[in-house]
C-alpha positions in Angstrom: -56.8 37.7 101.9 -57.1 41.4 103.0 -56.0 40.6 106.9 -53.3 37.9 108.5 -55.0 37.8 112.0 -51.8 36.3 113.4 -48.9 38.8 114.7 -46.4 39.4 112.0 -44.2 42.3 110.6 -47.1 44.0 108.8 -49.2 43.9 112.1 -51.0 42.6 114.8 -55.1 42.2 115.2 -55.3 42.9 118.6 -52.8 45.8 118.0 -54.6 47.1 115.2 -57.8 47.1 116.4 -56.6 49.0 119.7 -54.9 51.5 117.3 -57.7 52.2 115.1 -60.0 53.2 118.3 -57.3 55.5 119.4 -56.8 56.7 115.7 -60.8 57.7 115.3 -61.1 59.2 118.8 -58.3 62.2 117.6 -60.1 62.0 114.2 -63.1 63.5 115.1 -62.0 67.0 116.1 -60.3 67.6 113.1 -62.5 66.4 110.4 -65.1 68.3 111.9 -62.5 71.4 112.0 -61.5 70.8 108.7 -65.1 70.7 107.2 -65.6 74.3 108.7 -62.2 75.6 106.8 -63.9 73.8 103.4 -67.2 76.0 104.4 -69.4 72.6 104.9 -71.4 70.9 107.6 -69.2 69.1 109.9 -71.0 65.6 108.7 -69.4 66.6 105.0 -65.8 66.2 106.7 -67.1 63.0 109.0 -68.2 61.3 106.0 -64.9 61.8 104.4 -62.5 61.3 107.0 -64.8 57.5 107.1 -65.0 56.6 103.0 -61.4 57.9 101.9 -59.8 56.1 105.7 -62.1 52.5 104.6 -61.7 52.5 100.6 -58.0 53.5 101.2 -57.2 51.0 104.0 -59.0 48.5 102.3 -57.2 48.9 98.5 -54.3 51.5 99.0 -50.8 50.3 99.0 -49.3 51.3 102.5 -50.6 49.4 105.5 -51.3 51.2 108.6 -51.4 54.4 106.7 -54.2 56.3 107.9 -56.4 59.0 105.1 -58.9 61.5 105.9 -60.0 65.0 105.6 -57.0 67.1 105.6 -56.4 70.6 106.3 -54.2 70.9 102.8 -57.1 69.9 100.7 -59.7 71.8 102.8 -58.0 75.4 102.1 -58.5 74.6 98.3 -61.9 73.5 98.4 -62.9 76.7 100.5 -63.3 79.0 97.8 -64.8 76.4 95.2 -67.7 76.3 97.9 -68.3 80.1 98.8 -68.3 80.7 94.5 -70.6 77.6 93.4 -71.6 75.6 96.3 -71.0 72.2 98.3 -72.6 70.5 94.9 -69.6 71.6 92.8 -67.1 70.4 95.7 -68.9 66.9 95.6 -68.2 67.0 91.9 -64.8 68.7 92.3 -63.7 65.7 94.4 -65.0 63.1 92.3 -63.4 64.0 88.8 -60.1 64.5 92.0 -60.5 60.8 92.3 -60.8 59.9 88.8 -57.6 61.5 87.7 -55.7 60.2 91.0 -57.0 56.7 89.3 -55.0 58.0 86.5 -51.8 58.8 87.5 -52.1 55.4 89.5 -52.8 53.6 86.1 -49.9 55.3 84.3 -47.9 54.1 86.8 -47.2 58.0 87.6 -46.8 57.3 91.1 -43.1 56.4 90.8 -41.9 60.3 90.3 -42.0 60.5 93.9 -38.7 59.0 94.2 -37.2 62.4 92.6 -37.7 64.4 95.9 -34.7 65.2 97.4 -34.0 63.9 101.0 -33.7 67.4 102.1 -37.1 67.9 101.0 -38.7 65.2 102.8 -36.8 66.5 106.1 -38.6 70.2 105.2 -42.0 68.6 104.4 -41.7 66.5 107.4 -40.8 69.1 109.8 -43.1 71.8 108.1 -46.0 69.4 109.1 -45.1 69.0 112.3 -45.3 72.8 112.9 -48.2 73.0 110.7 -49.9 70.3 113.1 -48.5 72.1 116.5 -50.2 75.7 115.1 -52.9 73.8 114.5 -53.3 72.8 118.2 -53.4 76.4 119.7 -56.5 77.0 118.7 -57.8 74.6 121.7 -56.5 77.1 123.8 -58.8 79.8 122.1 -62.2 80.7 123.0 -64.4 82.8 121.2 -66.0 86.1 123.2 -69.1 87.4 123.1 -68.4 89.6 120.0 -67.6 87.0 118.2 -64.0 87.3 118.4 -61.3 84.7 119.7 -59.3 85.4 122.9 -56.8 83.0 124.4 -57.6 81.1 127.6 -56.6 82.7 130.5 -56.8 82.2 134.5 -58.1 79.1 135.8 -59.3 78.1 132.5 -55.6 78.1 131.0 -53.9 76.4 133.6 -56.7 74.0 133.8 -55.7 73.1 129.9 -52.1 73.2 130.2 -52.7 70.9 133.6 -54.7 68.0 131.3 -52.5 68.5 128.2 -49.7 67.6 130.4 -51.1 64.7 131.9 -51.6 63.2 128.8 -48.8 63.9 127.7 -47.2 62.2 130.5 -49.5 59.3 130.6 -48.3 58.4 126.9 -44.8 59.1 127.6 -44.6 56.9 130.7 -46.7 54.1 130.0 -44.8 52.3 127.2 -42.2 52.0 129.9 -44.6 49.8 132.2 -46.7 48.1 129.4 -47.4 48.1 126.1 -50.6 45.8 126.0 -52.8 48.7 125.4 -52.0 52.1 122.8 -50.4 55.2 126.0 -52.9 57.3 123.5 -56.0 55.5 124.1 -55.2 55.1 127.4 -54.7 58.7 128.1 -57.4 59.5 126.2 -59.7 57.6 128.2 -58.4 58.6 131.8 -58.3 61.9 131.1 -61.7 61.9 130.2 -63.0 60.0 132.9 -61.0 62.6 135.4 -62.6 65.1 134.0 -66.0 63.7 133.8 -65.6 62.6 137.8 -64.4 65.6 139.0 -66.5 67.6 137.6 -64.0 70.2 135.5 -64.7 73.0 133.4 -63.3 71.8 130.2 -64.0 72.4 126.9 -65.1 69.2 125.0 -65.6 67.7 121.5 -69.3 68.7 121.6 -68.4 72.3 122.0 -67.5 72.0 118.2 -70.3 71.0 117.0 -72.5 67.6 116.9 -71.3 64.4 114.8 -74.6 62.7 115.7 -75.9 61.4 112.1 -76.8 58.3 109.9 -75.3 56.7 106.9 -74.1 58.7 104.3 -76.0 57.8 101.2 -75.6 57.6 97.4 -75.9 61.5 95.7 -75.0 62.5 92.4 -73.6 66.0 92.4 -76.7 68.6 91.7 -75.0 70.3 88.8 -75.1 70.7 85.5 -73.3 67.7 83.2 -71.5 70.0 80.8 -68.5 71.9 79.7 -69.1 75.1 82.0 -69.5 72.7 84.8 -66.3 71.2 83.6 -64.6 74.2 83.4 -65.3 75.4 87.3 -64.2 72.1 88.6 -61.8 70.9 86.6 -58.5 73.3 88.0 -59.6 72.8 91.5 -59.5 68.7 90.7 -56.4 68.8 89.4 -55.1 71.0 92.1 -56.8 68.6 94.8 -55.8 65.6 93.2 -51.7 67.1 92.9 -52.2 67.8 96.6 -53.7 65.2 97.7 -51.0 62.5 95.7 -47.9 64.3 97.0 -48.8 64.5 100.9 -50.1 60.8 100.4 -46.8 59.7 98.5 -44.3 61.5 100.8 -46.6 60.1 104.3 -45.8 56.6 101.9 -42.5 57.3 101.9 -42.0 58.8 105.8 -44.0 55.6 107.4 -41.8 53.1 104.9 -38.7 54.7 106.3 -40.0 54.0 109.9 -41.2 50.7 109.3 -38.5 49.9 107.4 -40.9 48.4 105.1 -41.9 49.3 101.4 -45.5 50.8 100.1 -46.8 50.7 96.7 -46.5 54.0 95.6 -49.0 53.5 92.3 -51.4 51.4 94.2 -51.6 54.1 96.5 -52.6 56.2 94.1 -54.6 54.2 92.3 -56.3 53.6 96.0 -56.8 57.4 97.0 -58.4 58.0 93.6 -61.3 55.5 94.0 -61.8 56.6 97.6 -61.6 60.4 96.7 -64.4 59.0 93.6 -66.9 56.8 96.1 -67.0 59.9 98.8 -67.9 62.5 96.3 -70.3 60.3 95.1 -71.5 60.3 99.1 -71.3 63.7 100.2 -68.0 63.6 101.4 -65.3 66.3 101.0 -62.2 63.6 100.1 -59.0 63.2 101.3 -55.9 61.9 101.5 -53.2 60.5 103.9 -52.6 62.4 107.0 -49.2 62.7 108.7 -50.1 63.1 112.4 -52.8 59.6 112.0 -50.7 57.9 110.9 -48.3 58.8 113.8 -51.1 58.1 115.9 -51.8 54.7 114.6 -47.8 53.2 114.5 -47.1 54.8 117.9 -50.3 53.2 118.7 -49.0 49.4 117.3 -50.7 49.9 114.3 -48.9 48.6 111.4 -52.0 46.4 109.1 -54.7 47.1 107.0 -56.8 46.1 109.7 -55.8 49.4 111.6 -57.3 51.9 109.0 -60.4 49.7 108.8 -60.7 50.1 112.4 -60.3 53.3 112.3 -63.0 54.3 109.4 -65.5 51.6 111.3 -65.2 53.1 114.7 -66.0 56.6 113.7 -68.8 55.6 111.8 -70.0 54.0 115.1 -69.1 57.7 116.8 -71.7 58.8 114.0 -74.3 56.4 114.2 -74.8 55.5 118.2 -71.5 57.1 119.7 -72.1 60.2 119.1 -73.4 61.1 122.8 -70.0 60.0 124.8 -67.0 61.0 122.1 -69.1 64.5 122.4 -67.3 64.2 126.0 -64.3 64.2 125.4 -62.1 66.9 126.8 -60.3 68.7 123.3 -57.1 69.5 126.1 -56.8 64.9 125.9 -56.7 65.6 122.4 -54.4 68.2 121.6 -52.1 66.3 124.4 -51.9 63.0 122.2 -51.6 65.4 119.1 -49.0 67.8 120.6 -46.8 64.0 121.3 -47.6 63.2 117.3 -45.8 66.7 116.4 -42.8 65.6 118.9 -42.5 62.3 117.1 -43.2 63.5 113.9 -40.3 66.5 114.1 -37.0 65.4 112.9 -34.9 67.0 115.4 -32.2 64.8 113.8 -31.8 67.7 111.4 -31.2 70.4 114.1 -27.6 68.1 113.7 -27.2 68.7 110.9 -25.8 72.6 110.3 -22.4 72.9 109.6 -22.1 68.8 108.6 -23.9 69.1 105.3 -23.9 71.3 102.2 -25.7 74.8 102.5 -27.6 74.5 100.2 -29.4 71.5 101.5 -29.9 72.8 104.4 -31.3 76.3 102.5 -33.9 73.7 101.2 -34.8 72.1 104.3 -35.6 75.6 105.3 -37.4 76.7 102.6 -39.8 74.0 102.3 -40.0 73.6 105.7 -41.2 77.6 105.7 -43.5 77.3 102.3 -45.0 74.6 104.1 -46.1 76.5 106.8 -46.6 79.5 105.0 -48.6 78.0 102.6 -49.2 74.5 101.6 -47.6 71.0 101.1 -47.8 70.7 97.2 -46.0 74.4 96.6 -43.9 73.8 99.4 -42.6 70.1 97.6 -42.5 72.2 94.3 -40.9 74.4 95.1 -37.9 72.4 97.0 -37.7 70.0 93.9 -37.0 73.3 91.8 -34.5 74.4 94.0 -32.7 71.2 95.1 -32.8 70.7 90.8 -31.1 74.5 89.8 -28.6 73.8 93.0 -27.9 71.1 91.0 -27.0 71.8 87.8 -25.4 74.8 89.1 -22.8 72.3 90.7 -22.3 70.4 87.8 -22.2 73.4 85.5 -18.8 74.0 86.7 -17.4 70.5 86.4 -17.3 71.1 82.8 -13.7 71.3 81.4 -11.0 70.0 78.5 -7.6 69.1 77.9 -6.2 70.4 75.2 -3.2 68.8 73.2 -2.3 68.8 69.3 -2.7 64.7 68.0 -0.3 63.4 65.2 -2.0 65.1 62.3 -1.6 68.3 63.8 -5.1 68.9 65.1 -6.1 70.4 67.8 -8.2 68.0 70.3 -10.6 69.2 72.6 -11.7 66.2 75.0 -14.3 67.7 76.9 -15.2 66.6 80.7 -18.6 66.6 81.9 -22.0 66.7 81.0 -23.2 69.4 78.1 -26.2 70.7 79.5 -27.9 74.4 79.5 -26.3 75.2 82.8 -22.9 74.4 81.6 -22.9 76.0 77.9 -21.8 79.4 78.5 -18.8 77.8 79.8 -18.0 75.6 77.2 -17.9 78.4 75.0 -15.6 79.7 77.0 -12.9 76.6 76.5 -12.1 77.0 72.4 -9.0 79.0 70.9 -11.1 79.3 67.6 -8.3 82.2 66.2 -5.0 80.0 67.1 -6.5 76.7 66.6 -5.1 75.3 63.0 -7.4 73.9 60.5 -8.5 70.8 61.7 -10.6 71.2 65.1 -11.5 68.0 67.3 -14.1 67.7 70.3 -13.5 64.4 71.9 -17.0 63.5 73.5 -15.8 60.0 74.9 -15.6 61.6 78.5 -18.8 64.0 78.0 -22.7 63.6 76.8 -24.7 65.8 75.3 -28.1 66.4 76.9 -30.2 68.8 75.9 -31.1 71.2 73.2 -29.3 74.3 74.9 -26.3 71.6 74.0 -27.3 71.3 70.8 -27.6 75.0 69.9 -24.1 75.5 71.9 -22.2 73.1 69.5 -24.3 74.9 66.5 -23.2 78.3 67.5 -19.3 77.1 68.1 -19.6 75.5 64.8 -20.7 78.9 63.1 -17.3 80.3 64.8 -15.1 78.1 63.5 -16.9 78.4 59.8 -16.5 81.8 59.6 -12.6 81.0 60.3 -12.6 78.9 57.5 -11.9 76.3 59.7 -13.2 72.5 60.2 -14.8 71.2 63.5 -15.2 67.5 63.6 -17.5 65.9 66.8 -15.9 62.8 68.1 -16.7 59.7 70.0 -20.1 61.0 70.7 -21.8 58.6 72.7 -25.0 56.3 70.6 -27.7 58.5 72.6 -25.8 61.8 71.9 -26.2 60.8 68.0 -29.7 60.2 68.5 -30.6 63.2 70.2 -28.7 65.3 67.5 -30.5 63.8 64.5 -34.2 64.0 66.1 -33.0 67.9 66.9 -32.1 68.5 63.6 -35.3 70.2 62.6 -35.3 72.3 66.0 -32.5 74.2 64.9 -31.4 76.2 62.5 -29.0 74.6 61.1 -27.9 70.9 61.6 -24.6 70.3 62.6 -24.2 66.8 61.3 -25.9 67.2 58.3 -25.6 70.6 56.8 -22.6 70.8 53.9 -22.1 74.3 54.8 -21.1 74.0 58.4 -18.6 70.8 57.3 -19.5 69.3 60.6 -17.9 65.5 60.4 -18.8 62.9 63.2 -16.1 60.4 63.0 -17.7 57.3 64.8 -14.7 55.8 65.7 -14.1 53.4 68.5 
């Protein structure tokens, strides 16, 4: 069964369904906005924000997650349009979907869970700013050259006056009843107030029309061949890195709030074949969106039934509702989405200078910065790159030895901490090789051996002490160590366990 329609933990019908109006209402505006950053008719983004929110509601592996047309994957796809052509994006997003299928299949969807906390507080953060700039652009108008001025007068206290009242409405609200979603409810009144009163204020329609029928089957008009292949094929991976990391990371945010647990390959597995069925349908593709998702839990949402709702009511808005959403007032809009950026911020981190490590914090600023700056997949990179140099840097220096002659009258090294490429400069740095005697022990039992730059670090300290006429003898080495130094044997020059010259023993004792 796809939907419980009793209340439990994973949701509620009456709940849901009153979450998945609210969540298509603020929809709207920005899949329409989004399709004019991609270069496309505003249907292209309509279309999308409906398939990818249905297929993934319906398949994906987060309940009450809510996908669409994002602003992350439209600032790819821009360029891909204005080179080849809305054809090429439709086949662009399909081959997206087919590799997202992929990485769902090869179970490639558990990698998430190597992001660093500090990163998911930058990420999190950086999308709330990145919604909040967003935003301001309601309270631009364009001139008649063309160019956009910010509100001013009447006109901008007149937004500012709405945007507060809604944001009022769903602050209060909650504290008298919780029967019906504050958003919806401000969403609504505000409207109403504006429509009785008669107010000058800028509504939905003002973007453009989202009047239109249903979207039907369309192969992409290009060519089937290798040059086609070519074109599309960075921008699919690029899309389909994108559009996995923002919906893996939303996965991990909305199972933190929830305190429930997604499934991060289904997920993928689920964004793939939406991602495949929209291109197929003239839609731009998608993934999960942070600030809908806020939306819909603030809103009670928490089952599948909620994204279905969702996708079903804007397709209404397309088909027959196109006339009254068109009314809407953008100010109700940017007041429910301005509350999504106040939920969504984790000013719990603002706490957090001076209590943890600095270069954590350096992360959550970076990522939160390259976020804004420039998107969500380079931003994640980058803080994965960091949080991992930080890292080895740390454990770099834990490297050490005690040093002590044994009862033969060899000297025995036994080495502390893990032998790694950060940490070999130093562990050339702990041997004696001109006093040592003749006999030369590294004790492994307390240390591992991990990587090549390892190997080639015990290969050069073994040409030291042959050149001394000395013997170096490798013990305890753990069964992995072993089997990484055999299978290397052919990357280095010389093998160190096996090579008569270098009279490199491994005692495998104890």
């Amino acid at each position: 069964m796809l939907f419980n329609f009793e209340c439990t933990e994973r949701g509620c019908p009456k709940n849901d369904l009153l979450a998945g109006l609210t969540v298509a209402l603020a929809l709207v505006p920005e899949a329409v906005a989004f399709a004019f950053v991609a270069g496309v008719a505003p249907l292209v983004g309509l279309y999308a924000a409906f398939m990818v929110g249905l297929i993934a509601a319906l398949i994906g592996g987060r309940p009450g997650m809510i996908s669409g047309a994002t602003g992350a994957l439209a600032v790819v796809m821009v360029s891909l349009v204005a080179q080849h052509g809305v054809e090429y994006l439709f086949a662009a997003v399909v081959l997206m979907g087919v590799i997202q299928i992929g990485v769902g299949m090869l179970r490639l969807g558990k990698f998430i869970r190597i992001v660093p906390h500090p990163v998911m507080l930058g990420f999190v953060n950086g999308l709330a700013i990145v919604i909040f700039l967003a935003q301001l652009k309601a309270f631009q108008i364009e001139d008649a050259d063309g160019q956009m001025r910010w509100l001013q007068g009447d006109a901008l206290w007149l937004m500012l006056s709405l945007v507060a009242l809604t944001m009022a409405i769903i602050h209060f609200l909650p504290k008298l009843t919780r029967a019906v979603p504050a958003s919806l409810v401000a969403i609504v009144g505000v409207s109403l107030l504006v429509i009785a009163l008669g107010l000058e204020s800028r509504t939905v329609g003002d973007l453009a029309s989202i009047a239109g029928g249903l979207p039907e089957f369309h192969l992409p008009l290009v060519p089937f061949n290798l040059e086609t292949l070519r074109i599309i094929l960075p921008y699919s991976v690029i899309l389909a890195a994108i559009g996995l990391i923002e919906s893996l990371l939303t996965l991990s945010l909305i199972d933190e709030i929830t305190q429930t647990r997604g499934q991060g390959n289904r997920e993928c597995v689920g964004q793939g074949v939406a991602n495949t069925v929209t291109g197929l349908f003239g839609g731009m593709g998608g993934c999960a969106m942070i600030g809908q998702s806020m939306v819909n839990l603030n809103s009670g949402g928490r089952g599948r039934l909620s994204g279905v709702a969702a996708a079903l009511c804007l397709l209404v808005f397309i088909l027959v509702g196109s006339g009254l959403i068109e009314m809407i007032p953008l100010a109700a809009l940017t007041g429910v989405m301005f509350m999504v950026v106040i939920a969504t911020f984790e000013w719990s981190s603002l706490r957090l200078i001076g209590k943890i490590p600095k270069s954590d914090l350096f992360v959550l600023v970076l990522v939160s910065a390259v976020t804004v700056a420039t998107d969500l997949a380079v931003a994640v990179l980058i803080g994965v790159i960091v949080s991992a140099l930080v890292f080895a840097w740390e454990h770099a220096k834990h490297i050490r030895v005690e040093s002590y002659l044994d009862d033969q009258g060899s000297r025995v090294y036994a080495l502390h901490g893990p032998l790694f490429f950060a940490s070999v400069r130093n562990f050339q740095e702990l041997f004696d090789c001109k006093n040592d005697p003749q006999d030369v022990i590294i004790e492994f039992q307390h240390s591992r051996v991990v990587d090549h730059s390892a190997i080639e670090a015990i290969d050069s300290l073994a040409e030291r002490y042959l050149s001394a006429g000395k013997t170096l003898h490798l013990r305890h080495l753990s069964p992995e160590c072993r089997q990484l130094l055999r299978r290397a044997g052919d990357l280095v020059e010389v093998n160190v366990l096996e090579d008569p010259h270098y009279r490199v023993a491994v005692n495998e004792l104890g």
